[in-house]
C-alpha positions, 0 to 999 in steps of 0.5 A: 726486698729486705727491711731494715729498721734504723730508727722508729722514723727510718729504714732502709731497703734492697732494691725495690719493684713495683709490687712491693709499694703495696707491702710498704704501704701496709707496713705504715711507711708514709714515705719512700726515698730511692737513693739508686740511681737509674740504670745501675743495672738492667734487672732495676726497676725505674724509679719512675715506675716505683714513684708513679705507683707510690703516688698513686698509694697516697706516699710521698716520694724523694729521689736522691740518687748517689753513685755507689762508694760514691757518697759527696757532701752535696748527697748528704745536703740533699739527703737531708733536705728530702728528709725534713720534707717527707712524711715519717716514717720513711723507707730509704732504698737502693741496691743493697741498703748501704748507700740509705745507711751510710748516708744516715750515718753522715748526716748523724755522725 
């Protein structure tokens, strides 16, 4: 996992595992948002195991997956309407960090 701090309220990640919510959580995210969908590849960790143990650490939790080089205006809506529900600040995650940040940069753009 390697973080990267957009702003104060969001940040963006490399794939995530289980292990690492316990490490999100000290850090002070209240939120995480995977925006991977499930099955990209075999070593990824299920989404619906990363939320499970996010729920259980008290953190709020969006999936809002989008295919890589993929991203479509109905993504960047979904985005943004998991952001103004989540608590922040908020760790957006997917295989390399780029789809977390490309949609930053739409919905800001």
């Amino acid at each position: 996992m390697t973080i990267t701090r957009i702003t104060p309220e969001y940040s963006v990640s490399t794939q995530i595992t289980v292990e690492d919510v316990a490490e999100i959580e000290a850090l002070g995210y209240r939120s995480i948002m995977c925006n991977r969908p499930d099955g990209e590849s075999p070593d990824q960790t299920p989404v619906a195991e990363i939320r499970a143990e996010a729920e259980a650490r008290g953190l709020a939790f969006a999936f809002v997956p989008v295919i890589s080089g993929g991203v479509a205006p109905q993504n960047v809506t979904a985005f943004e309407e998991a952001l103004g529900e989540l608590p922040e600040p908020v760790l957006a995650y997917c295989r390399s960090g780029t789809r977390c940040r490309t949609l930053w940069a739409m919905l800001k753009g």
